[in-house]
C-alpha positions in Angstrom: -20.2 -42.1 18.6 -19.3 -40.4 21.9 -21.4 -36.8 22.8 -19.2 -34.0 22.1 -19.6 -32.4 25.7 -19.5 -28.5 26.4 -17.2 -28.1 29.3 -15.9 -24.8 31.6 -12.4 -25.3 33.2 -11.7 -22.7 35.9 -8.1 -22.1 36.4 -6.3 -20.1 39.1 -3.8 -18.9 37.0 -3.3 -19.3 32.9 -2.4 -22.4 31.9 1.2 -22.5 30.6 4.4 -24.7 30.5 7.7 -24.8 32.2 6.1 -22.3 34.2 5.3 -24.1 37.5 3.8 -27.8 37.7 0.0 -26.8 38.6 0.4 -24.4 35.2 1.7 -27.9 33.5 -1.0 -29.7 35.1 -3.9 -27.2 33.3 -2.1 -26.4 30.5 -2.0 -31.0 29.9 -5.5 -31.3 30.6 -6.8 -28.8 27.7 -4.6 -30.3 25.4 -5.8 -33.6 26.2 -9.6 -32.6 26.0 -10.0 -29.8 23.5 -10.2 -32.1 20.5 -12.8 -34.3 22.0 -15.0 -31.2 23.4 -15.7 -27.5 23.6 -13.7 -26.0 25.9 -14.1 -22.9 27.3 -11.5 -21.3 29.6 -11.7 -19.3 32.0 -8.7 -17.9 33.9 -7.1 -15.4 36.4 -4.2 -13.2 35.3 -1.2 -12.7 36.8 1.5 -9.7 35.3 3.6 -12.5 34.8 0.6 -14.2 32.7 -0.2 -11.2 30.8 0.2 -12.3 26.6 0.2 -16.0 27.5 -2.9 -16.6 25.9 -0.8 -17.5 22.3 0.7 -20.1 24.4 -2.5 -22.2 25.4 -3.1 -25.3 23.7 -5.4 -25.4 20.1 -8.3 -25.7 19.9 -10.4 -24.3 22.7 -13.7 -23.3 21.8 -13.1 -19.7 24.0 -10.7 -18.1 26.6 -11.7 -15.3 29.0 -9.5 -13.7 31.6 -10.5 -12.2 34.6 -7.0 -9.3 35.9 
């Protein structure tokens, strides 16, 4: 059985799609590895960002924000 790893992603700006492709690019990679591991977010908010956290893929252990 693989380990269930614990795992914090730091991202520049909240993950989210059709937004811009490095936002894709994040928002991919948690969907990919949030059912195979904890994963805690953390993330830096722009005003444009601000309520996008409904939009992040299930199943992520946490999400914090830093304004």
């Amino acid at each position: 059985m693989p380990r269930r790893l614990r795992l914090l992603l730091v991202a520049p700006r909240l993950p989210r799609r059709g937004v811009t492709a490095a936002q894709a690019y994040w928002w991919e990679l948690l969907a990919r590895l949030a059912p195979r591991h904890a994963i805690t977010l953390l993330a830096f908010l722009d005003a444009d960002d601000v309520g996008g956290e409904t939009e992040l893929p299930p199943g992520l252990a946490a999400v914090h924000t830093v304004p």
